[in-house]
N, C-alpha and C positions, 0 to 999 in steps of 0.2 A: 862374381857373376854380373854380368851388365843388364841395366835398364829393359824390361820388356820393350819395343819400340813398338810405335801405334802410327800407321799413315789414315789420317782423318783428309775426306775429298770433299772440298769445297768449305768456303769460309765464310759462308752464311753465319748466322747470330745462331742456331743450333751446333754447327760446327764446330765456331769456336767456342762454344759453352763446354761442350764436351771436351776440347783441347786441355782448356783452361783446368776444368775438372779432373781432369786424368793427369796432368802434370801435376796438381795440388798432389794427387795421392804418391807420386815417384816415379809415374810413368814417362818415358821419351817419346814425346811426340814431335809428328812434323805434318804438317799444313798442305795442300796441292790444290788449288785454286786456279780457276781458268780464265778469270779475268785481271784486269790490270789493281783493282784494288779491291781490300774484301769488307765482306757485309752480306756479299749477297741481294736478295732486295728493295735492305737498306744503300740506297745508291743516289746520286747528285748530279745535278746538272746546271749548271755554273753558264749564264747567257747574258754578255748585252748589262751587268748590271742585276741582274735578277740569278736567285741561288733557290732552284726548284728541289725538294725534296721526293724524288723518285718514287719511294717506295713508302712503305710505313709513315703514318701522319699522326697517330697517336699513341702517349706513353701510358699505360699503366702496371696496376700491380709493381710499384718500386722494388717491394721485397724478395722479388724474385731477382731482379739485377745484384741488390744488394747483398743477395745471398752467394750469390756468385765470386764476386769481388773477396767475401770471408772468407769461403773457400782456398782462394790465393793466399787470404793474410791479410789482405787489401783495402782501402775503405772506396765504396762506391765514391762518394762524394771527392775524392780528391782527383777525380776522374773522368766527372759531368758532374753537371748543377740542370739543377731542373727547376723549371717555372709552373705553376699549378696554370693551371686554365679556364677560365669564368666566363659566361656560364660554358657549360661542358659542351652543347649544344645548341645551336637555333634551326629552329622546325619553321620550315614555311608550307601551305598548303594552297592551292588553286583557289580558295574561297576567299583568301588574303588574310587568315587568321599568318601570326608567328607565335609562336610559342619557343621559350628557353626550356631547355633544362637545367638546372639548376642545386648544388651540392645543400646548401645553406636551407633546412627547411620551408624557414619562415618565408624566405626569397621565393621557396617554390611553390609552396602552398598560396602565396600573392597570384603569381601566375596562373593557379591552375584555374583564378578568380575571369580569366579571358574565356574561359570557353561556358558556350552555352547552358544552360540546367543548374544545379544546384550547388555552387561552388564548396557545401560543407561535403554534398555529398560525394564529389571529383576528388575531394582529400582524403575522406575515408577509404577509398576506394583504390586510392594511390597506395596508401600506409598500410592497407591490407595486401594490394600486388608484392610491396616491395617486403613484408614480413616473409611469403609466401619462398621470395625469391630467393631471402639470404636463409631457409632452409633449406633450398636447391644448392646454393655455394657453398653453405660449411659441409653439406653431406657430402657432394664433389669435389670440395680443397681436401677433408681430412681422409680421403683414401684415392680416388682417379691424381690427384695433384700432390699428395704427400707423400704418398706410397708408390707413385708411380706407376700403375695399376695399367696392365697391357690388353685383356679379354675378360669375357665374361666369367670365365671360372676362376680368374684373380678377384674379380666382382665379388662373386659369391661367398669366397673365402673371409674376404676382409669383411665384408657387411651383415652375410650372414640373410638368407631371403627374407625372412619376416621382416628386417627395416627395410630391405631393395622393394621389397611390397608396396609396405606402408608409407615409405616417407621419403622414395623418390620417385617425382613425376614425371614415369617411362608410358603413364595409361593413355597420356595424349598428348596430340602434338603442342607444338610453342605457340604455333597461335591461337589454339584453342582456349589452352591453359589461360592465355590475354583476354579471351572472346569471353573467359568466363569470371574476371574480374572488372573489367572495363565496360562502364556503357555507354563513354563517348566514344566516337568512331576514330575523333582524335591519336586521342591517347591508345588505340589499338593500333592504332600504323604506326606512332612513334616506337611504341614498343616489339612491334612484330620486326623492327627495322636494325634492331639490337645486334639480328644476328649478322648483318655486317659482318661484325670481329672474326664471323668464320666462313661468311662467304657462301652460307647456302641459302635454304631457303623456311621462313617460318610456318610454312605449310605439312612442311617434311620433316623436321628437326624434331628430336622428343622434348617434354618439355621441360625436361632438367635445363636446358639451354637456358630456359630463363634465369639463371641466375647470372646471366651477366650485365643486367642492371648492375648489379652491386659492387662489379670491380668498379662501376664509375662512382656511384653516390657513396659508399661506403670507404673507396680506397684511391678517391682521387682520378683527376683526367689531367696530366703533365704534357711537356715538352719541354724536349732537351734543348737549352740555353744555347744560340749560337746556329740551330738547326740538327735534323734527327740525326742527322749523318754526323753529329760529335760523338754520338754514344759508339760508334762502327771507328771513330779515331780514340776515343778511350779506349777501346779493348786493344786495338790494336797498339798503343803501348802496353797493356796489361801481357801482353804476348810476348813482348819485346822484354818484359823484365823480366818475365818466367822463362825467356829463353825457348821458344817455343817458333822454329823456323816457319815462315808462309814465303812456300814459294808463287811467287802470281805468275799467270802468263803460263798457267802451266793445267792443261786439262787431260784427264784420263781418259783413258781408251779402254782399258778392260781391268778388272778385279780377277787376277790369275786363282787357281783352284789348283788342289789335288786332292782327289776324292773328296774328302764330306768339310775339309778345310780350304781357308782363303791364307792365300802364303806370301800377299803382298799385291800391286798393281802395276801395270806398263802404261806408261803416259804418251799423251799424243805423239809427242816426238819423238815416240819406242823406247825411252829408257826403263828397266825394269827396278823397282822396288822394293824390295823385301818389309815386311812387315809380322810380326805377333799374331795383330788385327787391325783389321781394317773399320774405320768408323766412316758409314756414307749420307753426307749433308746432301747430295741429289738426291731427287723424289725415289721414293720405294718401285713403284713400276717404271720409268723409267731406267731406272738403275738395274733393274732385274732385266731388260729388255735389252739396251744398250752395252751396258756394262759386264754383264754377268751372260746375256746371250740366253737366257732359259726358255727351257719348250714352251710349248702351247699349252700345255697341262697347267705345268703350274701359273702359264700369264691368266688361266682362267681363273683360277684360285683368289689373282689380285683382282678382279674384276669388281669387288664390292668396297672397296678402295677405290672410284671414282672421283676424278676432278672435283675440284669447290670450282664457282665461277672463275672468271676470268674478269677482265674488266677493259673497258677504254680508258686511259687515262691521258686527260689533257691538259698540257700546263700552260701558261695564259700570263703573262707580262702586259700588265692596261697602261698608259699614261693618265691614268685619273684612281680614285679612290673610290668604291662601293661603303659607303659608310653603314647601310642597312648588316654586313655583314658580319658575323662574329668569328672569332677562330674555324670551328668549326661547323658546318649547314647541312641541312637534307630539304631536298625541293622533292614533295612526296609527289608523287601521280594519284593521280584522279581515282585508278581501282588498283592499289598495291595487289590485291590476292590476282587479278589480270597479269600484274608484273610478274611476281613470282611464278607461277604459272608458264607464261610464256619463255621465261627463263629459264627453270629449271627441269623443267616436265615435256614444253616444246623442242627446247634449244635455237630457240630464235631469240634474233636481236628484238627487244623492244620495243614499242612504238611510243610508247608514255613512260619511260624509267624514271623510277625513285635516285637521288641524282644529289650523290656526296659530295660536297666541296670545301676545301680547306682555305684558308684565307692567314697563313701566318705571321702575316706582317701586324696582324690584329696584337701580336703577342710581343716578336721580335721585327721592327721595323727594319733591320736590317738586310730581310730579306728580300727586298727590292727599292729601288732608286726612290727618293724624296718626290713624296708626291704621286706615287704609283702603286699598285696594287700586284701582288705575289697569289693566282689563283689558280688551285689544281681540282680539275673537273674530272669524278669516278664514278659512271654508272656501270651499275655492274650488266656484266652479258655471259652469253656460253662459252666455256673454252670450245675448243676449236673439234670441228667432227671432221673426219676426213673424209667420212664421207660423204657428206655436203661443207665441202670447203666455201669459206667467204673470200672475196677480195677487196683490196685496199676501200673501193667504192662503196663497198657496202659498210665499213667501219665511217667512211668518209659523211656518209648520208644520215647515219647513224648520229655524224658530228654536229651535223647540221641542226637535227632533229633536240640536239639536248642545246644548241645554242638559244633555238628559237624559242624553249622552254624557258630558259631562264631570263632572256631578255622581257617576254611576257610576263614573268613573275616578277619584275622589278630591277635587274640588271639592265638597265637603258642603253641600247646603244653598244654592249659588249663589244659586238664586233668593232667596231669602229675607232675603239679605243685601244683593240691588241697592237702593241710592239713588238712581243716576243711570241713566238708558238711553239710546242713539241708535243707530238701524240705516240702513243705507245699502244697498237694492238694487239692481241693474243699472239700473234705471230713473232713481234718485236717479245716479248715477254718469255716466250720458249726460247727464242735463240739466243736471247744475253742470261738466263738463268737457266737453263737446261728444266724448268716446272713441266708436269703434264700436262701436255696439250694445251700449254699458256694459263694454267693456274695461276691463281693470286695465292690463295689461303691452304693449298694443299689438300687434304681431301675431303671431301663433301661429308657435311653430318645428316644423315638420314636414316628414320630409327628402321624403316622397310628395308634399307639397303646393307647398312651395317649398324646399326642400334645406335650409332652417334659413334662410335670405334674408330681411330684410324688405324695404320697398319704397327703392328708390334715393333720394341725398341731392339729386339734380336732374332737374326733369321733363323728361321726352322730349317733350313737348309745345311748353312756353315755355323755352327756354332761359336765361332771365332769374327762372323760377321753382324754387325751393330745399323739402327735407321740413328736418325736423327733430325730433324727439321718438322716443318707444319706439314707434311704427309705421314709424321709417326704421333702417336700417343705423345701427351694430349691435345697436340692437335696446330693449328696456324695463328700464328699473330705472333708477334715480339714476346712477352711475355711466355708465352706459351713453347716457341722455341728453344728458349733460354734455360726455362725446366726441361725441358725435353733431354737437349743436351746434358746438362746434369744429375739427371737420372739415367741415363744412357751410361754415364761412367761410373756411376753405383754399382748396376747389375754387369760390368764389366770386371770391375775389379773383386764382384762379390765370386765370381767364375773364378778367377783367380784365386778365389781365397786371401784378397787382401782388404 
């Protein structure tokens, strides 16, 4: 009897986790990718001298890559080398405080000695958040991330409600939860700013979220040696020895059906595919939309599976050097809860964004010419409404608006120093990744919306059809992909019975 055969759509860092995973267990996979090389997100752009890392700027949670690579047989490390990152972060604020973060306590308990008030009392007050938080993360590693846990009633099974009660914090939200440790103003936007990694908002988010302090201070803040884009050429040989075909340059047009089964895919240039099952690395609505064609019923159903932001992202070649800067920054706005707010609630662009920047030449000089600076400018904004569409102008204005910021906060002269430029709208973002509506992180954690949930790792629909990526459980970021995808081929082969 021959190989079950599995066609997996799209070669995101979900997609091939799942590949990878599924051929570990004896499966035949084959890859269909629409673009010229895979990663997906993780994606390069190569200028003039300078080597912009596209997508994803930060590594953590190793053990999940590494677990991956075991899966194969494989050892991560003979695959990528990874550099730690010190400090993890630098904070600037309009008052001209900077603040690090900092892995090494003693290093960060120095620091916390800048900000105003009672510097024993900013450290107690730290060591009690960050107790707090790495409650929040083992509750949610050892069942949402071990177990691979898709809805509430997998929730309840595993944990059992008297601990979902007691001892995870669903009673309020992420900034609360900070609002109600913290009594610098500081440390409440550095911390409210965490959720980043998922691209929503700390107003909305439950306040389980807080535990993602701890991937940093507890489990390390990395990059991949060389730039992020080695880890997307590690797999891709990892692929190449398991034998595992990607064909690029090849995008799908539809996910064929018969009755309550998916019987393969027809690709843009109409060849048809036969498959077992289908694993799909495009977004879950999307993919239900475009690909599968489904009614209006059920596109309401996805409705609570909403976009995470979207972001402008600007890449920036200076002929001079920012030395103020560390790997990586956040230049806070004046009223964060205004930000979020107008972000996530309005759906407007910003007037004052909280305003991430990566600087990796801090780490690996090679990523831009001697004597020059490698800077990527992310503040986050709405994905895209259609029905109040934006145009280039308003992204453009928008450009303007986070220039003027940062040259005010101590980048001198920014302008005047770019050699290189490339910007990246919502717009650029949906049509080179097929994301919702030019998502970054896949789908919004909001506990009003969907209690922090993305969309489940298998359709209700086809039973033979699989999500995988940062619009499926558990959710957007590198790391979190990477389990996705290999928990996606757990419950596939568990269907099977292998």
């Amino acid at each position: 009897m021959s190989q079950p055969s599995i066609i997996v759509i799209g070669a995101g860092l979900g997609g091939i986790s799942a590949a990878v995973s599924l051929r570990a267990k004896g499966y035949r996979v084959e890859i269909l990718e629409k673009n010229e090389r895979i990663g997906g997100k993780l994606n390069l752009l190569e200028k003039d001298g300078f080597s912009f890392d596209l997508g994803p700027s930060i590594f953590t949670l190793p053990q999940i890559f590494r677990d991956l690579f075991e899966r194969a047989g494989k050892r991560m490390e003979d695959y990528l080398e990874l550099d730690a990152v010190t400090p993890h972060w630098r904070n600037f604020f309009e008052d001209g405080l900077t603040l690090d973060l900092l892995e090494d306590p003693a290093a960060m308990k120095a620091e916390l000695g800048k900000l105003d008030g009672d510097p024993e009392k900013h450290w107690a007050e730290f060591q009690r958040f960050l107790d707090y938080a790495r409650g929040q993360y083992r509750m949610v590693d050892e069942g949402y991330f071990a177990e691979g846990l898709d809805n509430t009633l997998e929730f309840i099974r595993h944990y059992g409600l008297i601990r979902l009660f007691r001892k995870m914090d669903w009673k309020h939200s992420m900034a609360e939860s900070i609002g109600n440790h913290f009594t610098s103003e500081h440390l409440r936007r550095v911390f409210e700013y965490f959720i980043k990694y998922v691209g929503s908002s700390a107003l909305d988010a439950p306040g389980y979220m807080n535990l993602m302090p701890i991937i940093q201070f507890d489990h390390g803040l990395w990059y991949v040696k060389g730039g992020m884009y080695n880890l997307a050429r590690g797999l891709g040989r990892l692929l190449d020895e398991l034998d595992i075909p990607v064909r690029l340059g090849t995008g799908v047009a539809e996910i064929v059906r018969e009755g309550r089964r998916v019987t393969g895919v027809v690709t843009e240039a109409g060849e048809k595919i036969d498959a077992g099952h289908v694993v799909c690395n495009m977004e879950v609505i999307p993919a239900c939309e475009k690909l599968l064609g489904e009614p209006a019923k059920v596109m309401r159903k996805l409705e609570k599976f909403a976009p995470a932001c979207s972001g402008l992202v600007i890449h920036l070649g200076t002929d001079r050097v920012y030395p103020q800067l560390a790997h990586h920054n956040f230049f806070y706005s004046r009223d964060q809860r205004k930000h979020f707010d107008t972000v996530f609630r309005k759906g407007e662009l910003p007037e004052d964004p909280t305003i991430y920047l990566v600087a990796p030449t801090r780490t690996d000089p090679s990523k831009a010419p001697p004597g020059c600076d490698n800077i990527k400018i992310l503040p986050h904004i709405p994905p895209i409404d259609p029905a109040r569409p934006l145009g280039r102008s308003d992204y453009e204005a928008l450009r303007d608006r986070v220039l003027d910021k940062l040259e005010r906060m101590g980048l001198t002269d920014l302008r005047r120093h770019v050699v290189v430029e490339d910007m990246l709208t919502p717009v650029d973002i949906e049509r080179m990744y097929g994301s919702n509506r030019g998502s970054i992180y896949g789908v919004v954690s909001d506990w009003k919306l969907n209690k922090g949930f993305k969309a489940p790792k298998r359709s209700s629909r086809y039973p033979n059809l699989y999500f995988t990526g940062g619009s499926v459980n558990p959710g957007g970021g590198m790391p979190m992909a990477v389990l996705c995808g290999q928990k996606v081929a757990d419950r596939l082969a568990a269907q099977d019975g292998r």
